[in-house]
C-alpha positions in Angstrom: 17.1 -25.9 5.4 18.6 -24.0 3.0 15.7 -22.1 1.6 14.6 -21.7 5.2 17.7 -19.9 5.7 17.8 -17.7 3.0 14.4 -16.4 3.9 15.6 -16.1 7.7 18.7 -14.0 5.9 16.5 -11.6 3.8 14.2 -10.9 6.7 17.3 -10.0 8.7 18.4 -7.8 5.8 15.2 -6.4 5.7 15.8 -5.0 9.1 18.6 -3.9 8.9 18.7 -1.6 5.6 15.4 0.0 7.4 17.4 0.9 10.1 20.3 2.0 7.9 17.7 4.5 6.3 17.0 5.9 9.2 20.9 6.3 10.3 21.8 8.5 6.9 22.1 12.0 7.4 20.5 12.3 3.6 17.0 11.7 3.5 16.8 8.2 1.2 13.8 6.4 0.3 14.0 2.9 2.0 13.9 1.2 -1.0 16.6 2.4 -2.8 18.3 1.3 0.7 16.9 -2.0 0.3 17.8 -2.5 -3.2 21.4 -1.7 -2.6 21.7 -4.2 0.4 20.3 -6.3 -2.1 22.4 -6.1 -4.8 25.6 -6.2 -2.2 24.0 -9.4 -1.3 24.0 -10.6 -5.0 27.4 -9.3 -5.6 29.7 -10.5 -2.0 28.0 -13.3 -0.9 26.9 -17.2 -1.9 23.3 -16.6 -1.0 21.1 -17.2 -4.5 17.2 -17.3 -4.5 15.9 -18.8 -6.9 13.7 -16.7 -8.6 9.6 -18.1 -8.8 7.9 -15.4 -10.4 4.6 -17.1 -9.7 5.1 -17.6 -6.4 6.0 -14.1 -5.5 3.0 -13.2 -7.2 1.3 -15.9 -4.6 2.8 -14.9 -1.1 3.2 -10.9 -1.2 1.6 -9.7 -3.6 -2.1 -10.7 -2.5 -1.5 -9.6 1.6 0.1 -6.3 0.4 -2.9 -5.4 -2.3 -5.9 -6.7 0.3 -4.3 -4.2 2.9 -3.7 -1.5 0.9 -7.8 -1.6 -0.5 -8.3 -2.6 3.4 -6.9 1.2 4.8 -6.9 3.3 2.0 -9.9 6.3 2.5 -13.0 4.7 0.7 -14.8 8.2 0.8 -11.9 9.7 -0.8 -11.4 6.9 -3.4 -15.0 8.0 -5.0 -14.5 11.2 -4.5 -11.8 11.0 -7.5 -12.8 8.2 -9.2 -12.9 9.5 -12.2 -9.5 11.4 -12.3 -8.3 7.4 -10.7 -10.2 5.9 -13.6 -8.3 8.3 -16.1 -4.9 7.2 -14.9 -5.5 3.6 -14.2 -7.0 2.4 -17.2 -6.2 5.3 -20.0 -2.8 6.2 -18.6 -2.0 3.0 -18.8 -3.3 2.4 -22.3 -1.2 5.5 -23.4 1.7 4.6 -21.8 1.7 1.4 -23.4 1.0 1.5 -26.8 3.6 5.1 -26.7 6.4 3.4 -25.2 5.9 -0.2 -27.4 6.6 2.3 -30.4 9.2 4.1 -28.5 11.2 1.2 -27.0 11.1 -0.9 -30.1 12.5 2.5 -32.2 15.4 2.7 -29.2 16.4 -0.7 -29.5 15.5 -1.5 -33.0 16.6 -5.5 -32.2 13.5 -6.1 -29.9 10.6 -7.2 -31.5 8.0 -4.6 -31.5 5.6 -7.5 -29.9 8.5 -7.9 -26.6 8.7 -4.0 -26.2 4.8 -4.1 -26.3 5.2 -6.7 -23.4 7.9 -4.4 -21.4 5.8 -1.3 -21.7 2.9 -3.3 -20.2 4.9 -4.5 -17.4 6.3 -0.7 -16.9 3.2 1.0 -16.8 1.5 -0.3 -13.7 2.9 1.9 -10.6 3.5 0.8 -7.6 1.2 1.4 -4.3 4.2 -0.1 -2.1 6.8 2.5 -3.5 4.0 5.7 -3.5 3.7 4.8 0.1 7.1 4.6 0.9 8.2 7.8 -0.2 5.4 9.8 0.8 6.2 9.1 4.3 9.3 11.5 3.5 7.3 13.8 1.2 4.4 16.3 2.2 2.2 15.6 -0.5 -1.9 16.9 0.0 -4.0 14.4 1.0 -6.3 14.5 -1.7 -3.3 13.4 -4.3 -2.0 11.1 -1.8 -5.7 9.0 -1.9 -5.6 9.5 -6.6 -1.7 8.2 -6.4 -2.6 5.0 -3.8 -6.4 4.3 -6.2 -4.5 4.4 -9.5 -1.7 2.0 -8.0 -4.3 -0.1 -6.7 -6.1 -0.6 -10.1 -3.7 -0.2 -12.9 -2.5 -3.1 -12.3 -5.0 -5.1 -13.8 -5.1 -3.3 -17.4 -1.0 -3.6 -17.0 -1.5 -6.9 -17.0 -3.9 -8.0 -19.5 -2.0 -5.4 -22.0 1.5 -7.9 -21.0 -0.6 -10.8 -21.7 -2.0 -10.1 -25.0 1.6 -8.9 -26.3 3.3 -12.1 -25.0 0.9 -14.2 -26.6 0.7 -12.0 -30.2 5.1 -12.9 -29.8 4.3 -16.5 -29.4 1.4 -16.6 -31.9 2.2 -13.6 -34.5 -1.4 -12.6 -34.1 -3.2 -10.1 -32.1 -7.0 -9.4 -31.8 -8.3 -5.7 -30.4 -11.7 -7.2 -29.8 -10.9 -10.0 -27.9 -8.3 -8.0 -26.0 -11.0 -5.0 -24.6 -13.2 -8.7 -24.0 -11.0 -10.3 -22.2 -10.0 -7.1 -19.9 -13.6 -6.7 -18.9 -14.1 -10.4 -17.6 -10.3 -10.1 -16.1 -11.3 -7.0 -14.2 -15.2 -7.4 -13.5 -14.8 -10.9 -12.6 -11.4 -10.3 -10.3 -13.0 -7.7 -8.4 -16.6 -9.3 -8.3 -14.6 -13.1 -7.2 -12.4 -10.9 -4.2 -15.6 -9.4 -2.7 -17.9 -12.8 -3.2 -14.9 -14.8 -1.3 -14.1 -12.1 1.3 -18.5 -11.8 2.4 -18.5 -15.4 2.5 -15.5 -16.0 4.8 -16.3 -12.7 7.1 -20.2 -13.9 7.0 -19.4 -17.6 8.0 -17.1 -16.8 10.9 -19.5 -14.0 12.1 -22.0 -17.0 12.2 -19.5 -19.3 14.3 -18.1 -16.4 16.5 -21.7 -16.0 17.7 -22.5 -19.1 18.0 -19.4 -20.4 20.3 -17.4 -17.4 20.9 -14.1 -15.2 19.0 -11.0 -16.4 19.4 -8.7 -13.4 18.5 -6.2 -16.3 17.1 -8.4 -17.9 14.7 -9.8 -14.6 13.7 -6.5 -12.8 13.0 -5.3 -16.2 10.8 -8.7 -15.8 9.0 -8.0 -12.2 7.7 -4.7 -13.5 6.7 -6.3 -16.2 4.5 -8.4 -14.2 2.6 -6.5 -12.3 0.3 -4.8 -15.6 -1.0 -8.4 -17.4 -1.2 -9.3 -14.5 -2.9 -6.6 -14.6 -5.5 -6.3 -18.2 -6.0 -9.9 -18.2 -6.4 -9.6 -16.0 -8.9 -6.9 -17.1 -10.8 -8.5 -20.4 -11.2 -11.5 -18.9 -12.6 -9.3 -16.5 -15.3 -9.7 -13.6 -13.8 -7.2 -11.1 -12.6 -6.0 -12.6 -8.7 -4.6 -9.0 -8.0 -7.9 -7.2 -8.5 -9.3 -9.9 -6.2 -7.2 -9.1 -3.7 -7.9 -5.6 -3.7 -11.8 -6.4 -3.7 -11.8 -8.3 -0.7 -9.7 -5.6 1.2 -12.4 -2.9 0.3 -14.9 -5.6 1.5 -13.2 -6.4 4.2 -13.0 -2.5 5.5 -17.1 -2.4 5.1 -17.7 -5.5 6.9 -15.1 -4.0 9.8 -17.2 -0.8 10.1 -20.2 -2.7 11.9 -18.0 -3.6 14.6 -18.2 -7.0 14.6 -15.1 -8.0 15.9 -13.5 -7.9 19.5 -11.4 -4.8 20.5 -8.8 -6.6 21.6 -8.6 -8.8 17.8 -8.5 -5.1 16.2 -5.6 -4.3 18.0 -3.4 -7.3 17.7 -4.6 -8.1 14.2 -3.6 -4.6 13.1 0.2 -5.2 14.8 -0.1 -8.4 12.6 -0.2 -6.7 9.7 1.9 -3.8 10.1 4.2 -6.4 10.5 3.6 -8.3 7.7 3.2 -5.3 5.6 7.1 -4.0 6.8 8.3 -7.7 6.0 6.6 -7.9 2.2 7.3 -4.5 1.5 11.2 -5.1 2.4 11.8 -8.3 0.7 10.2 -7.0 -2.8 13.1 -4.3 -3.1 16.0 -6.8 -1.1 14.9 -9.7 -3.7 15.3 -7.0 -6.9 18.8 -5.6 -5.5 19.7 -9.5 -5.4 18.4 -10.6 -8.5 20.4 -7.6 -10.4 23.8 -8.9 -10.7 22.8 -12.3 -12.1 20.9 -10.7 -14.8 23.3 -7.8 -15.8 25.4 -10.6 -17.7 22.8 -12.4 -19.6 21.1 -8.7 -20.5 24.4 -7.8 -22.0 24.5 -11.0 -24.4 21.0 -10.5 -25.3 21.9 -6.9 -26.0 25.1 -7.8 -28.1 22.9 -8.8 -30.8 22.6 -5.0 -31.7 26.1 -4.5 -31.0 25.0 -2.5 -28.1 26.2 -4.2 -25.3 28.8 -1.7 -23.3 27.0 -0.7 -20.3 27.2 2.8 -20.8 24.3 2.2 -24.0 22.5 -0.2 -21.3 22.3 2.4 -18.9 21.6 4.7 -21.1 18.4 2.4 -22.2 16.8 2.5 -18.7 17.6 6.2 -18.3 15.9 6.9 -21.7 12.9 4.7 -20.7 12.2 5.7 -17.5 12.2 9.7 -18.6 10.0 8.3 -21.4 7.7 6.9 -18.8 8.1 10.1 -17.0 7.2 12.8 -19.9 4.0 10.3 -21.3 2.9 10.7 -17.5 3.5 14.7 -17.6 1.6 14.7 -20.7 -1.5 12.7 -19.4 -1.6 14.8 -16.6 -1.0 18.0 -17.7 -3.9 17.5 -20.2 -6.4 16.1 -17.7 -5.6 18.9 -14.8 -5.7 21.5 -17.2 -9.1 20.4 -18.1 -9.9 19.8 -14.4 -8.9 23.5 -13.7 -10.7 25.3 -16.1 -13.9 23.1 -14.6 -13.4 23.7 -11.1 -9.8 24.7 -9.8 -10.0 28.2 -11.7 -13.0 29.2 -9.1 -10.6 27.8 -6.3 -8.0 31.1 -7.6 -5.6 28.0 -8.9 -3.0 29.8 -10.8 -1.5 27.9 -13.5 2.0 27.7 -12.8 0.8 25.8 -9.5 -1.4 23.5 -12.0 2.1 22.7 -13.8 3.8 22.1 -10.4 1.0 20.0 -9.5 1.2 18.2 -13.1 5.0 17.3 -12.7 4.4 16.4 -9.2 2.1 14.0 -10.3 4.3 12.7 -13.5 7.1 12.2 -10.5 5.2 10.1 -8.6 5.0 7.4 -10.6 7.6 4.7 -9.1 7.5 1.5 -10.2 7.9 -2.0 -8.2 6.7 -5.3 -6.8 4.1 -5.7 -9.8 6.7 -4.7 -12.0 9.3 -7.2 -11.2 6.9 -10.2 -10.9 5.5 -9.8 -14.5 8.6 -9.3 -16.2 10.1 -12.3 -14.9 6.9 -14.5 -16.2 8.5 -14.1 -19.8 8.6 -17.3 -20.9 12.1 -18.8 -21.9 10.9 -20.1 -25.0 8.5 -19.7 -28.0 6.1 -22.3 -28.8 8.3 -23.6 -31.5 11.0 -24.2 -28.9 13.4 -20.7 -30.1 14.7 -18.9 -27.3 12.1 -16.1 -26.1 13.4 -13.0 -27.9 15.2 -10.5 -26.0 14.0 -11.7 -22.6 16.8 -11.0 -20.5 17.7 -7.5 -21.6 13.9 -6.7 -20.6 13.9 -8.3 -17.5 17.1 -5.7 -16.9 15.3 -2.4 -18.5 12.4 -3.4 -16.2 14.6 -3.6 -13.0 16.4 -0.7 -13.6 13.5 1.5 -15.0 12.4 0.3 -11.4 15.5 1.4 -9.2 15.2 4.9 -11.6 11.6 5.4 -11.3 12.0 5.5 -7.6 15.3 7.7 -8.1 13.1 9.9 -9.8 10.1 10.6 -6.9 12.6 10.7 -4.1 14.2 13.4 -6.2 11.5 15.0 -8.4 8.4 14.8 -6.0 10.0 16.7 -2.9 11.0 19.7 -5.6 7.8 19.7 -7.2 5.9 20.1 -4.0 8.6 22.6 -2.4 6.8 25.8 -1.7 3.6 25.0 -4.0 0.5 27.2 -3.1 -2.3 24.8 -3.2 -6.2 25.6 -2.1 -6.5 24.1 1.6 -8.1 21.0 2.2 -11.2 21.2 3.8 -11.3 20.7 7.3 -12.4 17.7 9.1 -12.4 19.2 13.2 -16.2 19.2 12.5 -17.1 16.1 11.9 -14.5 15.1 14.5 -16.2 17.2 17.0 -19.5 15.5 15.8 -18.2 11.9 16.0 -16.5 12.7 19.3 -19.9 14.7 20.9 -22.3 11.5 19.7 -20.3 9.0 21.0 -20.1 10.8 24.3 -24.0 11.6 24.4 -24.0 7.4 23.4 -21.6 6.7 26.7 -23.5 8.6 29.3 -27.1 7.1 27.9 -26.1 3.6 27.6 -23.9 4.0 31.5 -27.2 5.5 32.5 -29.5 2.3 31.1 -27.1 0.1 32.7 -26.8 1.9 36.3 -30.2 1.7 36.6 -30.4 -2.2 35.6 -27.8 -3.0 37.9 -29.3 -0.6 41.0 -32.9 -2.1 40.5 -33.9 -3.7 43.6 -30.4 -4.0 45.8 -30.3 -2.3 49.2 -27.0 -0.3 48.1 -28.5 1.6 45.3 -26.5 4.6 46.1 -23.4 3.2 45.2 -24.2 2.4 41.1 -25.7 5.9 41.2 -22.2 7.4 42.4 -20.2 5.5 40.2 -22.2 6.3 37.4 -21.8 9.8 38.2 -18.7 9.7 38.3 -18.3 8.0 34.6 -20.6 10.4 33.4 -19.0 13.8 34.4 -16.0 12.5 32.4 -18.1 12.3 29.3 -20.2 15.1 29.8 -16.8 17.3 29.8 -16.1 16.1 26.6 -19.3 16.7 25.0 -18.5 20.3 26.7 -15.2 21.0 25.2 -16.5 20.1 22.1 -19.7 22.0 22.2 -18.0 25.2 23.5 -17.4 28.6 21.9 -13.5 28.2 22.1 -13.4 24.9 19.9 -9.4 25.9 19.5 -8.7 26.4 23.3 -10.4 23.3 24.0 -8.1 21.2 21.3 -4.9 23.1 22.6 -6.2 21.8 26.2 -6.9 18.3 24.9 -3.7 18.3 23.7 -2.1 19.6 26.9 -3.8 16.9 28.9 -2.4 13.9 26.4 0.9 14.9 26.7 0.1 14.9 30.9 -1.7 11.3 30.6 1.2 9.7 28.6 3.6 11.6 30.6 1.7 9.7 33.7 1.4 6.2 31.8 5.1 6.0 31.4 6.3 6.8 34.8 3.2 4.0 36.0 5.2 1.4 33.4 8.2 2.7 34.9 7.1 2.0 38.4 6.2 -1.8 37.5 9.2 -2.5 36.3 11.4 -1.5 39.1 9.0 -4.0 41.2 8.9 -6.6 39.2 12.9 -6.1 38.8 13.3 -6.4 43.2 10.5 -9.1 42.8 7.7 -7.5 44.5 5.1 -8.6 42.0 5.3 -11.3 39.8 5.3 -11.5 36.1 1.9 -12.3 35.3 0.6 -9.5 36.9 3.6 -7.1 35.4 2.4 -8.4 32.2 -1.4 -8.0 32.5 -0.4 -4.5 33.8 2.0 -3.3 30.7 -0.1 -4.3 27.8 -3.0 -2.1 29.9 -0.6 1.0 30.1 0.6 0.1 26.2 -2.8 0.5 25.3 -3.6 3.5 26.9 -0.5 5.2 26.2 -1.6 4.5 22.4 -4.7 5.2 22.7 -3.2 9.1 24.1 -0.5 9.4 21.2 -3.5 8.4 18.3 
C-alpha cells in the first residue's frame, strides 16, 4: 500500500506543479516547477522512493521515446539527417572525451575513468525537456525537428560511451576497437529489434482485427505494449532498449499512415497518450526534485576527500560543468553552421551575426533530463574487488544539478537568443494543404457518387438517394472551390470565419443538452452519445 501511495502522491504532485506553472506571472519552464515541488517533497515530508534506476529506465522511458519517434515529422527528420547525425553521434563523442579531461582536471579526486562515465551520462539531451520549453519559446520549425532527432538518438552513443568508462573503472582497461564494435551492434541491432517487434505486433493484430473485428480497447492496450516489448526485447538481446523504443515508434507512425485502424481508436488512443505522456514527463522532474536532498549529504562526504566539500565549491562544480557543456556545444555548432552557411545559407542572404545567434541558440538548447538521471544512478556501489565505487555520489549530484542548470540555461538563454533573430522564412505548406484538402474532396464526392448510385439501383424512390447525395456533394464541391479559387487568402480568412461560427454553434448545442438533461428531459445515455458527438466536432473545428 505504501508504494501504491506514493505513486498516487507524485501523480497528484504532478498536477498540481503543472498548474502552479501556469499560475506564475513569470514565464517558468514546468520542470523547473516540477523539480522544486520535488525537492519540497524530499525536504518537508516523510514520503521516500526508493530509487530503481532500472526500473525507471523500464516504465517511462520506453512509452516516452516510442511517442516521441511516433509524432515527431519523419519528412523533416531526413531532411537534416546529416546535421542530426553530427550532433547525435560526434557531438556527443566531443562532449565526452572534452569534459572527461575537463571534469577530472576540476576535481582532480575523481578518477579520470568516473568523470569519463559522468560526461557520458551528461551528454545525451533530453527530448522531454526540448519539448517542454519550446512550448514557451518560438523556435523555427526546422530547428525544432534537428533539436527533437538529435535527443532521440544520442542517447544511444551516450550510453555505450558510460558503459565502456564504467567497465575500464572496474577493469583498469579500455579497448577503442571493441568500443566503436560494440556501438554499432548496440545501435543497429536496437533500432533493427524496435522495428522487427513493432511490424510483427501491428501485422498480427491487423490479421485478427480483420478477421473478427477492432476492439478500440484491445487495440489501444496493444500500442501501449509495444514500446516495452520492444525494449525488453532488446535488452535481452544486448542491444540498446532505448533505440528500440524509438524504432518501433517511427514504425509505428508508417504502419498508421495506411489507415488501418478505426477513427474512433485514433481518437481515444491519442487522449491515452497525451495522458500518459503529461504523467511520465511530470514524474521524471518530481522524482529528481525528490531524490536531491538525500543525495546532497552523501555528495558532500564523497567530495570531502578533496577537501572541497562547502557547498559554495559544489555548486560551483555544476555551474562550471554545465557552462562547460554549454561552450563545447557552442563550439560544435558554430563550426558545423558556419560550414553549413557558406554551402547553402549564404545564397539564402544569411548574415552572420544571425548564424552566431542561431549557433548559441542551438548551444542553449541543450537541456538535460530523464536519460540523464537514470544512467547516473546505475553506478554501481562497488568495484569488483568489493571497494566502494569511487566518487559515486558526488556524480550522481553534478549530474542532477548539471540537469536542474541545463534547463535554467534554455529557459533563460534560448528565448534571448531567438529574440528578434532575422531568419530566411520557412517554406510554405498552404499548397500542399490545398492539394491534400482539394483530393480528398474530389475522393468524397466520387466515392458518395459510387455509393448513391449502388444504393438507388432498382428501388421505386430513387429520387431521394439522388437528393441526398446532392446535397453531400455541394458541401464538398465548395471546398474544392475555395481552394481552387483565385483569392486562396480570402477563402482561408473565410474558412476561418466559418470555424469560429461552427464552434460558436457546437457550444451553445452542448449547452442546450445540458440544461435538458439537468430538468430531466432526456436521459443520460442519450446526453452522452450526444456530447462526445459535439466534442468531436468542436475538435475537429479548433484542429
Amino acid at each position: 500500500m505504501s508504494a501504491v501511495t506514493t505513486v498516487l502522491i507524485l501523480l497528484l504532485v504532478v498536477v498540481v506543479s503543472s498548474s502552479a506553472s501556469r499560475m506564475l506571472p513569470i514565464a517558468v519552464p514546468r520542470p523547473l516547477v516540477q523539480i522544486a515541488f520535488g525537492a519540497a517533497i524530499g525536504l518537508f515530508s516523510d514520503i521516500r522512493v526508493e530509487f530503481d534506476a532500472e526500473l525507471f529506465f523500464l516504465l517511462l522511458l520506453p512509452p516516452l521515446l516510442f511517442l516521441d519517434g511516433w509524432r515527431i515529422p519523419k519528412d523533416e527528420l531526413f531532411k537534416d539527417r546529416a546535421t542530426v547525425l553530427e550532433l547525435a553521434l560526434g557531438l556527443v563523442a566531443f562532449t565526452v572525451v572534452g569534459m572527461g579531461f575537463f571534469i577530472h582536471w576540476l576535481i582532480p579526486a575523481m578518477p579520470l575513468g568516473v568523470a569519463f562515465a559522468l560526461a557520458a551520462v551528461l551528454s545525451p539531451t533530453d527530448p522531454i525537456a526540448v519539448s517542454a520549453i519550446a512550448r514557451r519559446v518560438p523556435i523555427p520549425r526546422r530547428m525544432m525537428h534537428i533539436l527533437e532527432g538529435e535527443s532521440l538518438l544520442n542517447d544511444a552513443t551516450g550510453l555505450v560511451c558510460f558503459r565502456f568508462a564504467v567497465a575500464a573503472v572496474a577493469t583498469g582497461t579500455f579497448s577503442p576497437l571493441a568500443a566503436g564494435l560494440t556501438f554499432g551492434w548496440v545501435a543497429a541491432g536496437g533500432l533493427a529489434v524496435g522495428v522487427g517487434v513493432a511490424l510483427a505486433i501491428l501485422r498480427l493484430k491487423e490479421i485478427v482485427g480483420r478477421r473478427f473485428g477492432e476492439d478500440s480497447g484491445s487495440n489501444i492496450l496493444v500500442s501501449l505494449l509495444i514500446p516495452f516489448a520492444a525494449y525488453l526485447t532488446a535488452e535481452e538481446s544486448g542491444c540498446s532498449g532505448i533505440l528500440a523504443a524509438v524504432g518501433a515508434g517511427v514504425t509505428m507512425s508508417y504502419v498508421e499512415a495506411t489507415g488501418q485502424a478505426l477513427a474512433l481508436t485514433r481518437v481515444r488512443r491519442r487522449a491515452v497518450w497525451d495522458m500518459i505522456q503529461f504523467a511520465a514527463n511530470g514524474v521524471v522532474f518530481v522524482l529528481l526534485g525528490e531524490q536531491l536532498p538525500a543525495i546532497w549529504p552523501k555528495a558532500q562526504q564523497s567530495a570531502g576527500l578533496t577537501g572541497t566539500s562547502d557547498p559554495l565549491w559544489m555548486i560551483g562544480y555544476v555551474l562550471v560543468i554545465a557552462l562547460g557543456l554549454t561552450a563545447l556545444r557552442l563550439l560544435w555548432a558554430g563550426v558545423s553552421m558556419g560550414i553549413t552557411w557558406f554551402r547553402t545559407w549564404r545564397r539564402l542572404g544569411l548574415p552572420a551575426p544571425s548564424l552566431m545567434r542561431l549557433a548559441i541558440a542551438t548551444a542553449c538548447a541543450g537541456p538535460r533530463g530523464a536519460v540523464t538521471l537514470a544512467a547516473v544512478l546505475t553506478l554501481p556501489p562497488t568495484l569488483p574487488v568489493g571497494e566502494p565505487f569511487p566518487a559515486r555520489d558526488l556524480a550522481i549530484f553534478l549530474a542532477m544539478g548539471v540537469i536542474i542548470v541545463s534547463i535554467l540555461i534554455a529557459a533563460v538563454g534560448l528565448p534571448l537568443a531567438m529574440r528578434g533573430l532575422d531568419l530566411p522564412a520557412e517554406p510554405s505548406t498552404d499548397a500542399e494543404d490545398d492539394l491534400a484538402r482539394i483530393a480528398a474532396a474530389e475522393a468524397a464526392i466520387a466515392r458518395i457518387e459510387e455509393v448513391q448510385h449502388a444504393m438507388a439501383e432498382g428501388r421505386a424512390d430513387a429520387d431521394r438517394y439522388v437528393e441526398i447525395a446532392s446535397r453531400l456533394m455541394d458541401l464538398y464541391r465548395t471546398r474544392v472551390e475555395n481552394r481552387s479559387g483565385d483569392d486562396p487568402v480570402r477563402a482561408r480568412e473565410d474558412e476561418a470565419i466559418e470555424r469560429v461560427m461552427r464552434v460558436a454553434a457546437v457550444r451553445a448545442s452542448r449547452e442546450a443538452v445540458l440544461r435538458l438533461l439537468i430538468e430531466r428531459r432526456i436521459g443520460s445515455a442519450v446526453a452522452t452519445r450526444l456530447m462526445q458527438e459535439f466534442d468531436l466536432l468542436e475538435a475537429r473545428y479548433q484542429a
